[in-house]
C-alpha positions, 0 to 999 in steps of 0.5 A: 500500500503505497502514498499518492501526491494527488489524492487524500494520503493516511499514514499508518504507524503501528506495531500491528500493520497486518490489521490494515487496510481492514474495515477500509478495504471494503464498501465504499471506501475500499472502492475508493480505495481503489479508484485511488480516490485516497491513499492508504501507507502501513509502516511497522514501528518495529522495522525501528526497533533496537537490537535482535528482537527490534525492542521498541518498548522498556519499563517506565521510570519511577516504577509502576506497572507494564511498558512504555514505547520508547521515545528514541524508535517512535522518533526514528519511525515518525522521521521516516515518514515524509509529512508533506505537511500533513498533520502528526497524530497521537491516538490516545484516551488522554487527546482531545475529542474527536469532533466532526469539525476536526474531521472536517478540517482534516478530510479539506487537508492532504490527509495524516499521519497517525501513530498508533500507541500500545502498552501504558502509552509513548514517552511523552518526550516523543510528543514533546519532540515532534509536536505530535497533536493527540486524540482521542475517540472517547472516554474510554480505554483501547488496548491500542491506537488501531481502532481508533485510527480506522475510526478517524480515517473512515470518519475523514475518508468519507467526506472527500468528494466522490467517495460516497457518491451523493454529498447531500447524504453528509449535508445532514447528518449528526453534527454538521449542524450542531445537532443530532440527525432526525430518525428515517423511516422507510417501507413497509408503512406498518411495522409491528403497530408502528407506522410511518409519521403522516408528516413523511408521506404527506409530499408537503417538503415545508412540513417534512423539514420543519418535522425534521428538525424538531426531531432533531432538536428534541433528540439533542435536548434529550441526549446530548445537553452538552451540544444542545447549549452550544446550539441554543448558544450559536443561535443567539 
């Protein structure tokens, strides 16, 4: 798997290259994949590893429990990767979130680079070093960086034009307009006593975007109060 100047490129660092491209490779983004579409590059850390068994990680200083990566091979594996102005991040639980604006910021770039962590984490003088922007999927803890870059990548991939096919179908999903998307409904008209809201098979588009957006808004409210005052607070 190899970069491309001209399309959206996603390096990989990792302990773990066999697990890629994974989930990437099919459905659409496989697709797009291969139209070349964007671009996917796998490296193994290991590859800079020290010594006969290429040793990438040593216990932590000050004592406490498992292994930390070594800030001297997550350099040398990061300093092989040419950049070409693409953004250098850290998967971790530690990272700010992961939003759909940053998402957005990153699928308008050239693409990332991502190293995926294991063990108790990477020496932070790596991070310090190399200036490496960390971020995290959620507040939860993964045995490793992988699933989260597939998360990332599939999150960034997906906007780039071409690749889904219908760019309304991004237009008005959850969080491009602060809020949660609506429900969608679709055939049969009945289903186990539930039916199809009237409003949706009414054919009148003012009512079936006014009804959206309730939903929409009522959804937010009720599950996620956090993006529903900024949302109140971005309409002032």
């Amino acid at each position: 798997m190899t970069m491309s100047n001209s399309t959206w490129s996603a390096t990989v660092l990792t302990l773990f290259p066999e697990m890629f491209p994974g989930p990437l490779g099919i459905s659409l983004l496989g697709k797009a994949l291969e139209k070349n579409l964007w671009s996917l590059e796998v490296r193994d850390i290991r590859d800079h590893g020290l010594g006969k068994h290429r040793t990438v990680d040593d216990t932590p200083a000050g004592g406490g429990p498992g292994m930390v990566m070594r800030a001297d091979v997550a350099v040398a594996a990061i300093d092989a990767v040419e950049r070409n102005n693409r953004p250098l991040i850290y998967l971790s639980p530690r990272g700010a979130p992961l939003t759909q604006a940053r998402v957005r910021d990153l699928a308008a770039g050239s693409g990332a680079v991502l190293l995926c962590g294991r063990f108790e984490g990477l020496d932070q003088r790596a991070i310090d070093a190399r200036e490496i922007e960390e971020i995290s999927i959620g507040d939860f803890v993964l045995a490793g960086g992988e699933i989260a870059a597939f998360a990332l990548i599939e999150a960034s991939v997906r906007l780039i034009p071409g690749v889904l096919g219908d760019r309304a179908s991004t237009a008005e999903e959850s969080f491009t307009s602060g809020l949660l998307e609506y429900p969608h409904y679709t055939r049969p008209q009945e289903f186990e006593g539930r039916s199809i809201p009237d409003v949706l098979t009414s054919g009148n588009h003012l009512e079936i975007s006014k009804f959206r957006q309730g939903q929409s808004e009522s959804l937010t409210k009720a599950r996620r109060p956090d993006l529903w005052t900024l949302y109140e607070k971005s309409k002032r």
